[in-house]
Structure formats: structure tokens, C-alpha cells
C-alpha positions as CSV (number, residue, x, y, z in Angstrom):
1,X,106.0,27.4,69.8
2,X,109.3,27.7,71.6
3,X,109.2,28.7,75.7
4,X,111.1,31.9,75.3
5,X,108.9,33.0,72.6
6,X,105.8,33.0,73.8
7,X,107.3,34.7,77.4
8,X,108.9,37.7,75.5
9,X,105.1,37.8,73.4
10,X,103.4,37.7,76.4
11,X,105.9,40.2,78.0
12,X,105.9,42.2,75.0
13,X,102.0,42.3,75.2
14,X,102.1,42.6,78.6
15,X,104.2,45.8,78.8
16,X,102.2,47.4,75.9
17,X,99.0,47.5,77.1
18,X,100.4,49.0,80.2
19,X,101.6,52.0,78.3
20,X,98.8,52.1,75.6
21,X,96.4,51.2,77.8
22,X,93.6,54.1,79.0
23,X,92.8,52.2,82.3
24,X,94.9,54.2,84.2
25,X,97.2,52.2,87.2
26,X,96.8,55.7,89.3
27,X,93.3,57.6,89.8
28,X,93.4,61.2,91.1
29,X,91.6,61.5,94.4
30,X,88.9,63.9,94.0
31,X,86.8,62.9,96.9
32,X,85.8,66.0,98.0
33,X,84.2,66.6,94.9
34,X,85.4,70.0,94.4
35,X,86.9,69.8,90.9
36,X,84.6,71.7,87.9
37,X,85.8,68.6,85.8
38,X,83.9,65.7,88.1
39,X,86.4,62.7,89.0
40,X,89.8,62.8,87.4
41,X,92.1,60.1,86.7
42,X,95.5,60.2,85.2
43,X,96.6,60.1,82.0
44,X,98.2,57.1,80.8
45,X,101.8,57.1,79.3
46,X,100.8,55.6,76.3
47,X,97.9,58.8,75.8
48,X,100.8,61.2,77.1
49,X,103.2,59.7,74.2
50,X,100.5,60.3,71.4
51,X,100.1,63.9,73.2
52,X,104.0,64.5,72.5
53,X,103.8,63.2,68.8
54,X,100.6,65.1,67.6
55,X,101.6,68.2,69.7
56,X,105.4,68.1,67.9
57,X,103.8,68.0,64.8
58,X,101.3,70.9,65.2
59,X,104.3,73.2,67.0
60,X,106.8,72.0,64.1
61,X,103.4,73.8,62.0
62,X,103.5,77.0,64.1
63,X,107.3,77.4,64.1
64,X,106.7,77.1,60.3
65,X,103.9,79.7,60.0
66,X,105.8,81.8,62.0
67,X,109.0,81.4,60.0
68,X,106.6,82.1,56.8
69,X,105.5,85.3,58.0
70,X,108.3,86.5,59.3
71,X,110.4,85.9,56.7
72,X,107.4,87.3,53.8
73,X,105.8,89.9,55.3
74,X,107.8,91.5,58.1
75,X,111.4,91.7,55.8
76,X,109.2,93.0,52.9
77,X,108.4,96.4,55.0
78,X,112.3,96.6,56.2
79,X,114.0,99.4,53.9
80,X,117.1,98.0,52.9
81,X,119.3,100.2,55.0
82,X,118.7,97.7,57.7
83,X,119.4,94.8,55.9
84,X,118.1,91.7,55.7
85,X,120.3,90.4,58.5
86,X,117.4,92.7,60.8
87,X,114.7,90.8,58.7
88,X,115.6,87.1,59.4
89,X,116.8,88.2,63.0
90,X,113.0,88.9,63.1
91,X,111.9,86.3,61.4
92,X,113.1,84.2,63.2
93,X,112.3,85.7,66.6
94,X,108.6,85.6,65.2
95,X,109.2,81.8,64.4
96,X,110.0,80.9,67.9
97,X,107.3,83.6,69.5
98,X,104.6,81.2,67.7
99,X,106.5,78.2,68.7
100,X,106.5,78.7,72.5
101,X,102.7,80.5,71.7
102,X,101.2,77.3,70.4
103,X,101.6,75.4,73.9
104,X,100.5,78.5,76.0
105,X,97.6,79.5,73.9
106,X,96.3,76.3,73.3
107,X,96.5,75.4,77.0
108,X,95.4,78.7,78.7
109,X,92.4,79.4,76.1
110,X,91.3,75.7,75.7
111,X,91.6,75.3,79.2
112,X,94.4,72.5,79.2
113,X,93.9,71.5,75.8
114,X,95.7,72.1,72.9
115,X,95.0,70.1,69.5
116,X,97.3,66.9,70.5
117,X,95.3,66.8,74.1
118,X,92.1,67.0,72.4
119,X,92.7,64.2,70.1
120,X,93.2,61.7,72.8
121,X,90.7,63.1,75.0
122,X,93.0,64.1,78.1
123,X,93.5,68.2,79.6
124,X,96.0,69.4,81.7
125,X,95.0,71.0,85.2
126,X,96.4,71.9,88.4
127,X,97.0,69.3,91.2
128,X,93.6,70.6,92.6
129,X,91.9,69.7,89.4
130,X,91.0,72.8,88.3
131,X,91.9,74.8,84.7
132,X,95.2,76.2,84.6
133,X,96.5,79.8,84.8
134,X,98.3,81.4,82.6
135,X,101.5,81.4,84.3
136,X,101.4,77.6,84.4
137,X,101.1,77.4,81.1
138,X,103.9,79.6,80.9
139,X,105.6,77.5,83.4
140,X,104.8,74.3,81.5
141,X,106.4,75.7,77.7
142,X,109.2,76.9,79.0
143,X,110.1,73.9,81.2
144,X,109.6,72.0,78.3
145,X,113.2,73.2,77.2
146,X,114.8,71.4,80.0
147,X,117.1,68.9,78.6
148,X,115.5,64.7,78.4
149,X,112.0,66.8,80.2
150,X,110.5,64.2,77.6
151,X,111.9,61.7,79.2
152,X,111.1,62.3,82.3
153,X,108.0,60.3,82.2
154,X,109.5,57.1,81.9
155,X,110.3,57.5,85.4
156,X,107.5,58.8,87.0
157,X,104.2,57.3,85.7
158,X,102.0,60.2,84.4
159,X,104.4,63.2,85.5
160,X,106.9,65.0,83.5
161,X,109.2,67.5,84.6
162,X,107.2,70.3,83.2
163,X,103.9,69.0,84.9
164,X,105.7,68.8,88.1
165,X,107.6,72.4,87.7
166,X,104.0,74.0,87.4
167,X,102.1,72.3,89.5
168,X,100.1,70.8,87.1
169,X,98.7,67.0,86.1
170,X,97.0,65.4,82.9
171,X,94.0,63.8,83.0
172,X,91.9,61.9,81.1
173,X,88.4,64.2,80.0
């Protein structure tokens, strides 16, 4: 096998389990014990990339549903004298209210989780390690619109932009 193959292989396999890889490099420091979750450690990038797959596909679903019901039920009770400009206007509205409501639901009622953080077993909670409030969840949906915020946690291992904006950290459960 040539030299420079078996480096990039070994770099290659190197650099993947690093980001795939649950052992986390960076473990939160919970000493005083006062978290209701026990000892916390961060969420690795690879867990936090599987997060931001599953979690786009089940808010692409709410915008959907949204968009479905809008369109369906809440243009069939408009009388045509307000057109069905009014209907899709709200229709649309509705589509994005159960966009933005998927992440702030899930994370407020499921305290940190929503279906994508359940799946791989991580939560989101404050720096403190406890459950997050409903304004941080706020805080974290709507930060999520800054332009490259998924891409923020190339740079910083196991914080985003939105999970820095809020106060706010993923952990592993």
C-alpha cells in the first residue's frame, strides 16, 4: 500500500472518529453536584450534526403541516370578498408559526429535547446544567436565523451561535 495512502486513511479515520465519536474531548464541570441531570458532558459535533439533520427533517414536517392547514382549512372559512391573497398570506404565516413552534415546543415541554435530540440521546440546558426556560428556547429558534449559525460549530467545539446567544449548552443524557 502506497505511503500517502495509508496517512490520508489514517487521517481520514482519525478526523472521523473525532467528530462521530461520543467520547467527548470537553466534559462540563459539574462538581458541585448541583445539576438535576447528574454529571454532564458535551455533546460531540458528530451527535450535534445528526441533531441538525433529523431536526431539519422534522421542522421541514411542521412547516408542511402548517402550510397544509393553513392553506385547507383556514382559506376555506375566508368569504371570497377577502380573497385568497388574505388566505395564503395566512397560510403561510401559520406555516412558519409551526416552523419556529417545532424548536420551542419541543425544547421548552421536553425539557431540551426535541425529536432529533432524543434520537441521539443529547438535551439542551443552561450553562448551569439545568432545563431551559422558555425564553431561551425562544432565544435559541430565533438565533437559529443568523446567517452560517450552522456553521458556527466548526469553530467552536460543541457551541453554536444560538447555544452561546441563550446561554445554553448540549449535553449528552
Amino acid at each position: 500500500m502506497p505511503l500517502h495512502f495509508y496517512h490520508s486513511r489514517l487521517f481520514f479515520n482519525f478526523n472521523f472518529y473525532n467528530i462521530m465519536s461520543d467520547n467527548t474531548i470537553l466534559d462540563y464541570d459539574d462538581s458541585e453536584g448541583t445539576s438535576p441531570y447528574g454529571h454532564l458532558a458535551l455533546a460531540s459535533n458528530g451527535s450535534r450534526f445528526v441533531n441538525l439533520i433529523l431536526d431539519s427533517i422534522f421542522s421541514i414536517i411542521a412547516l408542511y403541516i402548517g402550510l397544509f392547514f393553513g392553506l385547507f382549512i383556514l382559506s376555506a372559512n375566508l368569504s371570497e370578498e377577502n380573497g385568497l391573497n388574505m388566505g395564503e398570506g395566512l397560510a403561510i404565516l401559520f406555516s412558519i408559526f409551526c416552523y419556529f413552534g417545532y424548536y420551542i415546543f419541543m425544547e421548552y415541554r421536553f425539557e431540551g429535547r426535541t425529536l432529533g435530540k432524543m434520537i441521539t440521546k443529547t438535551r439542551v440546558v443552561t450553562k448551569e446544567g439545568y432545563p431551559i426556560s422558555l425564553g431561551q428556547a425562544f432565544g435559541r429558534t430565533f438565533a437559529r436565523l443568523i446567517p452560517f449559525d450552522r456553521y458556527s460549530i466548526l469553530f467552536n467545539y460543541g457551541s453554536c451561535w444560538h447555544d452561546s446567544l441563550a446561554g445554553t449548552i448540549v449535553v449528552n443524557d
